[in-house]
N, C-alpha and C positions, 0 to 999 in steps of 0.2 A: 739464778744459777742456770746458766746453761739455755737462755732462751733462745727457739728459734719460732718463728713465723713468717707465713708466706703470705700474701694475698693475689691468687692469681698463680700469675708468671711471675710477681714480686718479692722477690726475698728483701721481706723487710727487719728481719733478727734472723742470725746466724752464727748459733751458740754464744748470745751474750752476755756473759758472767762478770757483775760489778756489787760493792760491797758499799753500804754509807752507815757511820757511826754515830752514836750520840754525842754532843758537841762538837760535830765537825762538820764544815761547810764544804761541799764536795762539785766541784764543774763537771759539770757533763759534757762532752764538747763533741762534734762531728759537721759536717758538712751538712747541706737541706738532704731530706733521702735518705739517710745513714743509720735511724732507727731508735732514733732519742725521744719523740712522741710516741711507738708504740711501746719501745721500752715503760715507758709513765703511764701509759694507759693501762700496762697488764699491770702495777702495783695494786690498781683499782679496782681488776676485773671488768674494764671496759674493752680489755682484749682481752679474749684467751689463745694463749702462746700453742703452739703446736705440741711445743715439747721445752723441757725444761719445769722450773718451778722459780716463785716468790715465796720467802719467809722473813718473818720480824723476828726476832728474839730464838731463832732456829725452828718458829713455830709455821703452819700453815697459816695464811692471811684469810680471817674471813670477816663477815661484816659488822661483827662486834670488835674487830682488832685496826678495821678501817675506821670507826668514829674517832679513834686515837691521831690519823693521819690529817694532812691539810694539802691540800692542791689546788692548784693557781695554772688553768688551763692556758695554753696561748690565745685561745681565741675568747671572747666575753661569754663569760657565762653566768651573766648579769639580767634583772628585770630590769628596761630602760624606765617604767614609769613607777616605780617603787622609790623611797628615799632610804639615802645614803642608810639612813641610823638603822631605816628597819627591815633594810636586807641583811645589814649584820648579823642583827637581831634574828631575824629567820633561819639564816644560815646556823647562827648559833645554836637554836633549839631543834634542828635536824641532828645538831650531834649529841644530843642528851641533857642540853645547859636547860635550865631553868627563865623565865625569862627575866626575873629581877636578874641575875646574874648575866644572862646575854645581853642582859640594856647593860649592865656598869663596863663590861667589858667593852662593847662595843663602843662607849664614849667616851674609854677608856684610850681604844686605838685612834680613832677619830682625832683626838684632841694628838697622841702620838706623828699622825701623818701630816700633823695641820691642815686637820679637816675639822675642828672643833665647832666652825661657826657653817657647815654645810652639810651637818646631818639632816635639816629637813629640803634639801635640796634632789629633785627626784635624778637619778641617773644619768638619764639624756642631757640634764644642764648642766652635767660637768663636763670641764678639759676630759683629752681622751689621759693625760698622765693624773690625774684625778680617778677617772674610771677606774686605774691601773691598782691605785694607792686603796681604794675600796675592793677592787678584786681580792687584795692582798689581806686586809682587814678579814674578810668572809674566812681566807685560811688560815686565818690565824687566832680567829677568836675563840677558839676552843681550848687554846694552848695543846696542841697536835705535838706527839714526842716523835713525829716526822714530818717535814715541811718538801713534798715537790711544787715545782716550778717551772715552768715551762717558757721560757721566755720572756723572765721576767722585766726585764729593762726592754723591753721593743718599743723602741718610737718615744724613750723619753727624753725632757731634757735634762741638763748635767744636776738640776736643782731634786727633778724628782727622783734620778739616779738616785743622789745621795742620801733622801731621805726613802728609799725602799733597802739600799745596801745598809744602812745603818741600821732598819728592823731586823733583817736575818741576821748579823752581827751579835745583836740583842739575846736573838733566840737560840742562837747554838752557844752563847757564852749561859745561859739558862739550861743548856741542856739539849737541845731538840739536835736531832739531824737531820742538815736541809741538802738536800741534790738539785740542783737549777740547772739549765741549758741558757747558754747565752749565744751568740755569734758576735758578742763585743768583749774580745779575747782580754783587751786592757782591762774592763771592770773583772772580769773572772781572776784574771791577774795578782790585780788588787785588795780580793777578799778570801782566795780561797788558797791554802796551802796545798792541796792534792785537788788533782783533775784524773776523771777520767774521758779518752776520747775513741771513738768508734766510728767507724766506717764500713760502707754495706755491712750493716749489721752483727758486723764485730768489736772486741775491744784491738785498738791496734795502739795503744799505748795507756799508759796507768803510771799514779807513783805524784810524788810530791813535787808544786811546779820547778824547783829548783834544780831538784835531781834530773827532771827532761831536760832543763836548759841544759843543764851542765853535762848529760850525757852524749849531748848532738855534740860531730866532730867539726858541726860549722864555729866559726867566731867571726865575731864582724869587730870592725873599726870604728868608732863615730869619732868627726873630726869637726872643729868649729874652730873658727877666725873669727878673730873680734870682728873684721869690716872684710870687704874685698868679695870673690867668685869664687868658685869650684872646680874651675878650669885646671887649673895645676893636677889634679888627683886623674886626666884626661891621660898625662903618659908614665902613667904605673905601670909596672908590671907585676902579677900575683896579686891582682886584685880587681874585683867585680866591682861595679857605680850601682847600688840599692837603691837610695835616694839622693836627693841633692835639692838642698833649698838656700838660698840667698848666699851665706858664707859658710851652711853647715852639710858635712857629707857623712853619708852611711857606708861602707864598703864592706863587701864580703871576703874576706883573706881567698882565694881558689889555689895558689903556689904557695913556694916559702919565698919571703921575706924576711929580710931585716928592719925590725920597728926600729930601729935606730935610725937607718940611713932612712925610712918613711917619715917618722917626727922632725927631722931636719929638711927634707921635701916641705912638710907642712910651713916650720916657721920660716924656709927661704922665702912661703906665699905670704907671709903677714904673720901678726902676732895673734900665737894659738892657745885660745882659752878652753880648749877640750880638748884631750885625747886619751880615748879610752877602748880600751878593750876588753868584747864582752862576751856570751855566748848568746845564743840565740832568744827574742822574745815569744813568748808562750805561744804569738800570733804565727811566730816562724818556724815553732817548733812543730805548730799544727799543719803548715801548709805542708811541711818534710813529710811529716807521717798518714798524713790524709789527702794530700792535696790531688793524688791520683784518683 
């Protein structure tokens, strides 16, 4: 509520007030710079804000209401020569587990991540999206009634995407509420019904991603031709070229139109298997409200 902090001549939070709930998966979204890493560091008390405050349950956060939490830093905060099973394991019993119970868990998620057959495999010999999928283990094996994230998906591919979104899915259907920062707006897209996004260190939009689509006054076009070029969409008028690939085109409406006399444009170029109109993608709605 209300954070600000400076480092310097940097204002890096400037009054940033944002809310996550239990079973709800929440984006956090902004530009590099915009105040999303120290926002996650002061839940922790790895910053302290100038001014403003963090509260769980309407209460002060302190370090018995942290062992309830789990975070997943962007950068490794991993031992490279420890194994898989028994960094869990470690991690587990810094937040109160017992260690029969941090071993069942831990090869519990392990075998969850398909990592079943490389808990005794030390750190450094994994993939870096293996790395990723044990960073995510350590936050999770406490069962945390709050999950941050910090860039979660960087640098994976579409396999290891799918099986990290499909844990957090897991765990806010269980209960927890998770807040992640992405800059891959599609997977945010995909899993989360409300985003919040901030710039220089403020909230500059909030709300469910639906309602942002639908409250921008942009609308685009997508247009596809079974075969043929893009060439034809070249003498529109009241209308922007976004993208353009083989027989399929993006257009932003900028005038008014007629989609009538536009859809007859289209099928004069060939026979049209798309034509739709939409508002804006969450990627488009962010570049509107942050892109400055």
């Amino acid at each position: 509520d209300g954070l600000s902090k400076r480092f310097g001549d940097v204002v890096a939070l400037d009054g940033c007030t944002l809310s996550v709930h239990r079973g709800q998966m929440l984006g956090f979204l902004g530009p590099n710079g915009a105040g999303k890493t120290t926002t996650m560091r002061s839940i922790f008390g790895l910053v302290q804000p100038d001014s403003g405050s963090v509260a769980w349950d309407d209460a002060a956060i302190n370090e018995g209401t942290r062992l309830g939490f789990g975070y997943m830093p962007e950068e490794r905060g991993l031992y490279p020569r420890m194994t898989a099973l028994d960094q869990i394991i470690y991690f587990g019993r810094l937040h109160g587990m017992s260690k029969s119970d941090a071993r069942t868990e831990a090869t519990s998620l392990l075998d969850e991540f398909g990592l079943g057959e490389r808990g005794d495999a030390r750190l450094d010999e994994l993939s870096h999206g293996n790395q990723q999928r044990v960073q995510l283990a350590v936050a999770m094996v406490h069962h945390p009634e709050l999950l941050v994230l910090d860039e979660p998906f960087a640098g994976l591919d579409p396999v290891a995407a799918a099986v990290l979104a499909g844990a957090l899915e897991r765990r806010a259907e269980e209960g927890a509420a998770v807040l992640f920062s992405s800059h891959q707006l599609d997977v945010v897209e995909d899993l989360c019904e409300d985003v919040v996004i901030v710039n220089r260190g403020t909230v500059v939009a909030e709300g469910s991603v639906q309602d942002l689509r639908a409250a921008s006054p942009r609308r685009y076009l997508d247009v596809t031709l079974r075969s043929g070029t893009t060439d034809w969409v070249d003498a529109l008028a009241g209308v922007e070229v976004v993208s353009r690939k083989g027989a399929r085109a993006r257009l932003l409406i900028t005038g008014d139109i007629d989609l009538v006399t536009l859809a007859r444009a289209a099928e004069d170029a060939g026979e049209v298997v798309e034509f739709a109109l939409r508002p804006p993608d969450l990627s488009e709605v962010f570049v509107e409200v942050a892109g400055s």
